[in-house]
N, C-alpha and C positions, 0 to 999 in steps of 0.2 A: 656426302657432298664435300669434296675437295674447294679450299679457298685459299688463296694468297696470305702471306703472312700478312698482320695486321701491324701499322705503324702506333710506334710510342706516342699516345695523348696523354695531356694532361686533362685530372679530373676540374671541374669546373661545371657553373650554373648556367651562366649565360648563354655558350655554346648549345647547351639540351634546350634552353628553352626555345633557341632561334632552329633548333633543328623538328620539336613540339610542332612550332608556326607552320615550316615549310609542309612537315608531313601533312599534317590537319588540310593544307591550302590543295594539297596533290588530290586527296582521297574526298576530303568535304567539298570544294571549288573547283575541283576538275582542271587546274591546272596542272604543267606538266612539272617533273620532277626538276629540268634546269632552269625553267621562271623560278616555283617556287623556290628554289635554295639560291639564286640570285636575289630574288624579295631580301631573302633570310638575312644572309651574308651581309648585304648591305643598309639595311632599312633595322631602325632610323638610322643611324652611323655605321659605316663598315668595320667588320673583323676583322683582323689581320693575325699573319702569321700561323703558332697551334691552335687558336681557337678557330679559325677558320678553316684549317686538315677537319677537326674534329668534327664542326656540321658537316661537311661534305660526307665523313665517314659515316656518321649516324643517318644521314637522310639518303644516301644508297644505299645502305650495308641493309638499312629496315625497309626499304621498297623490294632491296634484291630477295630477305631471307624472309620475305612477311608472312609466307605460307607454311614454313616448316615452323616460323616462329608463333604464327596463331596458333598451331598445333601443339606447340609445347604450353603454352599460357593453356589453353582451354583444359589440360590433361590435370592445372591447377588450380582450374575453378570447379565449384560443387556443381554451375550448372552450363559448364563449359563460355562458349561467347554469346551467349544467349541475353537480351538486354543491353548489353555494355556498349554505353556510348562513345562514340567516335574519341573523344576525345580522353576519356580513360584507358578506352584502349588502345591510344597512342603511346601516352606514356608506359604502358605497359610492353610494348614495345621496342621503347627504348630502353628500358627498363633490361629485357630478355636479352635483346640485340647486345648490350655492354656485356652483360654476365657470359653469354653464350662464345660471342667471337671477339672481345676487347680484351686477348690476355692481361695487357699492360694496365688495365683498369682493374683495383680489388676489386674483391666482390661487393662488400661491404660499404666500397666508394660506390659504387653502382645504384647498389639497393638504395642510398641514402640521397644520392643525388636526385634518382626518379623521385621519391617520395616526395623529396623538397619541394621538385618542379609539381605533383600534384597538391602541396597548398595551393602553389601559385596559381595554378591554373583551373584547376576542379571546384566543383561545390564541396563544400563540408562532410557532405553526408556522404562523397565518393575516395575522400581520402585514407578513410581506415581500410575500404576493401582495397584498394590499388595496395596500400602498404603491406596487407597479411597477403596477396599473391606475389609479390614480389619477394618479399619473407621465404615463401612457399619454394618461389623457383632458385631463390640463393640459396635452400636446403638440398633441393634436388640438381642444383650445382654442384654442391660439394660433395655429394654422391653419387658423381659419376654420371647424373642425368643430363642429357642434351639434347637440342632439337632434333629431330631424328625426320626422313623422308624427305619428297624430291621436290627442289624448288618452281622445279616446271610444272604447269598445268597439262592435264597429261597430251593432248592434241598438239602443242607447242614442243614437249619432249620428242614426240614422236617426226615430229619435222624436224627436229634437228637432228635428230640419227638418219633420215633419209638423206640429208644434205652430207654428212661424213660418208655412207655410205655408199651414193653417188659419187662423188669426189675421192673414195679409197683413202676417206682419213678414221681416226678411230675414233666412234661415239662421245665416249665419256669425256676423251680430251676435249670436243668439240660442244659438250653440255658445259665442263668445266671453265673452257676457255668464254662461252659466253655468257658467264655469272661475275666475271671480273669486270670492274672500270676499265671504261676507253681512253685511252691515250687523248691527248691534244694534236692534230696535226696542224700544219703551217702550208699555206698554197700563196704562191707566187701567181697575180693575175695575171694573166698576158702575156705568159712563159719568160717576164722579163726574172728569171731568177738570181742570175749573176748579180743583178745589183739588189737584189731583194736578200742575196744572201750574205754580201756586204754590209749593208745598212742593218741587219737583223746581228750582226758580229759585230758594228758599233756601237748598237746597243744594250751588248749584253746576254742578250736574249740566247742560251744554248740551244743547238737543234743536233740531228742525227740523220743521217740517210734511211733509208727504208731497207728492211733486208730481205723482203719476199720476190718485189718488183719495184725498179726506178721510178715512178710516176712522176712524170716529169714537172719540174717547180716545186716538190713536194717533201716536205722534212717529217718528224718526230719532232716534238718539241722534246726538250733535255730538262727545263725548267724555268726560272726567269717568268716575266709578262708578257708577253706579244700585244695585251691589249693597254699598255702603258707607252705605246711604242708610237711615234711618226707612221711608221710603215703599216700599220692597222690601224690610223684615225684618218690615211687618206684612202686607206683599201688597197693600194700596194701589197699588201699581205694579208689574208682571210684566214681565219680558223676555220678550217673542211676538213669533214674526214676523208682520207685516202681513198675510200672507195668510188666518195660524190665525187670527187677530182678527178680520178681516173673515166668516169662515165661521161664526164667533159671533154677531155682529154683526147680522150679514144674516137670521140667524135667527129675529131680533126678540124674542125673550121679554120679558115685563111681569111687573112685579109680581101674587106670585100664581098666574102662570101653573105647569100642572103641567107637566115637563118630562124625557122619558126622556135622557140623555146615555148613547147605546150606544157601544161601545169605549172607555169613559170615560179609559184608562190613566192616569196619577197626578192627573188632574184638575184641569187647569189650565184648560180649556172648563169644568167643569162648576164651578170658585171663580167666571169669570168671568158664567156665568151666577147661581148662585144669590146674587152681589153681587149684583143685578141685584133680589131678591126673590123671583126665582122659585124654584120647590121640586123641587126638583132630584133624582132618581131616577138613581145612576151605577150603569151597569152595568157590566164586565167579566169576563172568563174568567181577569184574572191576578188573585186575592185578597191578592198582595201589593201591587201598583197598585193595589188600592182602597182600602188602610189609607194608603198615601201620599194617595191623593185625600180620603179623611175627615181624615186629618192638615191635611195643606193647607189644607182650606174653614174646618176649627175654628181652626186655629192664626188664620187672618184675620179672624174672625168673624163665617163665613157657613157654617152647617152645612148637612151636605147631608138631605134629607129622606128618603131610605135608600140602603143599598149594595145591589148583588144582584151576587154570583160566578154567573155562568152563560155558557156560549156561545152567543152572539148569532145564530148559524146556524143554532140548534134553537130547535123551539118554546119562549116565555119562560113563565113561570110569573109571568104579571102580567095584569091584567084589560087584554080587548082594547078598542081604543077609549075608553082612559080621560085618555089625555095630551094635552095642549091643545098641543105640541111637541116633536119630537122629533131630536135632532142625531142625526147617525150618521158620525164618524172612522173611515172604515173602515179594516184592517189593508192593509195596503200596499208594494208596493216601497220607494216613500219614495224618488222620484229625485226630486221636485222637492225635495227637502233638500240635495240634491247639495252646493251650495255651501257649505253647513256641516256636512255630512257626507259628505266625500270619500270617503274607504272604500266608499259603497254603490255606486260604480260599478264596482269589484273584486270585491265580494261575491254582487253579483246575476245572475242567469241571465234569457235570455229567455225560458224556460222557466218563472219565475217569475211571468211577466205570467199564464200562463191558469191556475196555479193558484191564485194571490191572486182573480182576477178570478172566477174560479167562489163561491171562499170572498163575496166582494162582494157579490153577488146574491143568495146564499142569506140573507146577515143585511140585504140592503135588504128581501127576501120576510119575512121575520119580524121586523123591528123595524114595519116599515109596517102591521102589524096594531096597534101600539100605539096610533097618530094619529087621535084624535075625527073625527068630520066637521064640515070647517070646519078643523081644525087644519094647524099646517105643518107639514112635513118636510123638513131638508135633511139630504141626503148628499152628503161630500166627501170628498176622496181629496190627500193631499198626492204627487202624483204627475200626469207631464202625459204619459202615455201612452194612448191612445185605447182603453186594452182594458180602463183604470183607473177609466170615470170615463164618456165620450158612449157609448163603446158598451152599457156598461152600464145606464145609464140609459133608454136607447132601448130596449132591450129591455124593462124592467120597466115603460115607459107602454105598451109595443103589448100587454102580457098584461093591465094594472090601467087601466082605464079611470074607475075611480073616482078617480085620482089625474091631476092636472094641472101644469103648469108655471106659477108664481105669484110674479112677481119682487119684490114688494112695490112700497112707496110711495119708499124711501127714494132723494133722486135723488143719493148720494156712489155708489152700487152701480155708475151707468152706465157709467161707464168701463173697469171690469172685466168687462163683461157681454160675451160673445160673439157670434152670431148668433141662436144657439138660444135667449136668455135665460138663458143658467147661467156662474157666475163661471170664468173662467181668467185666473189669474194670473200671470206668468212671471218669469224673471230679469230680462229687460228691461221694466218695472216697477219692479226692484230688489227686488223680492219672493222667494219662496219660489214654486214654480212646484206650484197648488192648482188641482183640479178644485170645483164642487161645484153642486149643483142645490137651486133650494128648492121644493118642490112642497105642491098643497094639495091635501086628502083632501075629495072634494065631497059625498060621502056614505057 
């Protein structure tokens, strides 16, 4: 397993134990890896600074490596992971995670720190075993021993070599590239970027252009806050990764334009379109996601021109052929999120791919009734599994013949474009790894 070098922390308790909370909150409470280390970070008082690198590092580095790292703990227990509650085996964990990939942490600082964190936090009667396996794996540290095996689950591996291999890039770099943390990217709503890039250089805020493809409004962050910024408290400027941007983007809506946003969820496609001018129709089946998404688009000063609660799977109760565009985020595994969302490689089944991928179809079948003739339609899939995204696609042109493959004018798209003409984006990119297709409705 190939990993990025690991930045200088200091040792310290607090940080382990706010990074203890988040994990415990991922795996016991089912929330996701960026709630819980948000909790973390800030509750009760916020972190700052090294102590705040350091949870981030321990609560991805232990979601990313949690498989090779169970592996190495259980090879140091008499009766492997058998028993061991959630929460010793967190700290053990963290425990592993310092000693295994924290060069700049002794060992010794490691072993001592977990131990500590297990008074704090364990029953009495689980502190001596946490301390004698952690003992165990500081000895087969310094012996040369290390977590050994592949952090992917193997169904998950095996999609991601299909995705390098489709695309003529190389496996390993394409496993490795998607074990690393994601970038922060910066999206200008409303293409107004000139002044978004101004106001983000008054205050501070470093960015960087993109190097793979221009996606238009769209930086790197360099460092700085963006959410300490004017420009991100009226929505002027969104944290989106490159990939969600570009499936916006590539969509092209105008001023004016009517526009369904199906799967809307809290509505960050559908602020960045109706910046845009366009009149934006968000649908979703969660009616609490769509009071965040009217929140959202008012709060920045771009209302949406209606909500509708409905499942996208079922016929819509909207006039057919009345939309000049129509997005469709479909519901998803969500593995190309992997890198900022560690957890979904734990959580997900491949058993998972055919029935999202059924649910896909059904809402491409009935949102595509919406798209005038002449109009566009893209559907995409934050996910780079073949059962996510081409395969699906390919089936709904061999039935709709009315529908074609329509890549636009705009030449930033090419780079991302595949053989077929539909965007896939990967880690190696630095992106979020995004299917999506934009088709036009001929009649």
């Amino acid at each position: 397993m190939a990993h990025a070098p690991r930045p200088r922390l200091p040792v310290g308790l607090e940080p382990r134990r706010r990074a203890f909370s988040a994990l415990v909150a991922v795996e016991g409470q089912g929330l996701g890896t960026q709630q819980a280390l948000r909790d973390a970070l800030d509750l009760p008082t916020p972190l700052e600074g090294p102590d705040r690198a350091l949870v981030s590092e321990l609560v991805y580095g232990v979601e990313r490596c949690r498989r090779p790292l169970d592996r190495w703990i259980a090879a140091a227990c008499a009766r492997g992971l058998y028993q061991i509650d959630l929460e010793a085996l967190t700290v053990l964990r963290l425990g592993a995670y310092q000693l295994a990939w924290l060069d700049r942490v002794p060992a010794f600082a490691a072993v001592d720190t977990a131990t500590e964190l297990a008074r704090q936090q364990l029953p009495h009667g689980r502190i001596a075993f946490v301390h004698g396996v952690l003992r165990e794996l500081g000895r087969r540290h310094a012996a040369g021993d290390r977590p050994t095996g592949d952090e992917w689950p193997a169904w998950i591996g095996q999609r991601l070599d299909l995705l390098a291999n489709d695309l003529g890039l190389d496996p390993q770099a394409m496993r490795d590239a998607a074990g690393q943390p994601a970038p922060l990217y910066l999206h200008a709503v409303g293409g107004a970027s000139e002044a978004a890039e101004a106001e983000l250089q008054e205050a501070g805020v470093p960015f960087e252009a993109l190097t793979v493809a221009a996606v238009p409004g769209v930086w790197r962050s360099a460092g700085g806050s963006l959410f300490a910024t004017q420009a991100f408290a009226t929505r002027r400027v969104i944290a989106q990764d490159a990939a969600s941007a570009a499936v916006v983007e590539w969509l092209g809506a105008k001023a004016g334009d009517r526009v369904a946003d199906v799967a809307a969820g809290r509505g960050v496609k559908s602020l960045c379109l109706a910046a845009r001018g366009a009149k934006v129709t968000a649908i979703d089946v969660g009616a609490d996601k769509l009071l965040d998404a009217k929140a959202l688009c008012e709060q920045a000063g771009f209302p949406l021109e209606a909500v509708v609660v409905a499942d996208a799977s079922q016929p819509l109760d909207l006039p057919a052929r009345s939309f000049d565009a129509v997005l469709i985020d479909a519901p998803c595994t969500a593995l190309g999120t992997i890198r900022r969302r560690p957890e979904v490689r734990h959580r997900r089944r491949a058993a998972d791919l055919l029935r999202l991928a059924d649910l896909q179809r059904r809402i491409l079948e009935q949102a595509a009734e919406l798209c005038r003739p002449g109009g566009t339609l893209v559907f995409a899939t934050c996910s780079f599994a073949p059962e996510e995204g081409p395969l699906t696609v390919a089936e709904f042109l061999r039935d709709h013949k009315e529908f074609e493959r329509d890549t636009g004018d705009a030449p930033w798209i090419a780079p991302l474009l595949d053989r077929h003409g539909d965007l896939r984006t990967t880690p190696l990119h630095d992106m979020d790894a995004f299917f999506a297709t934009r088709l036009k409705r001929k009649k």
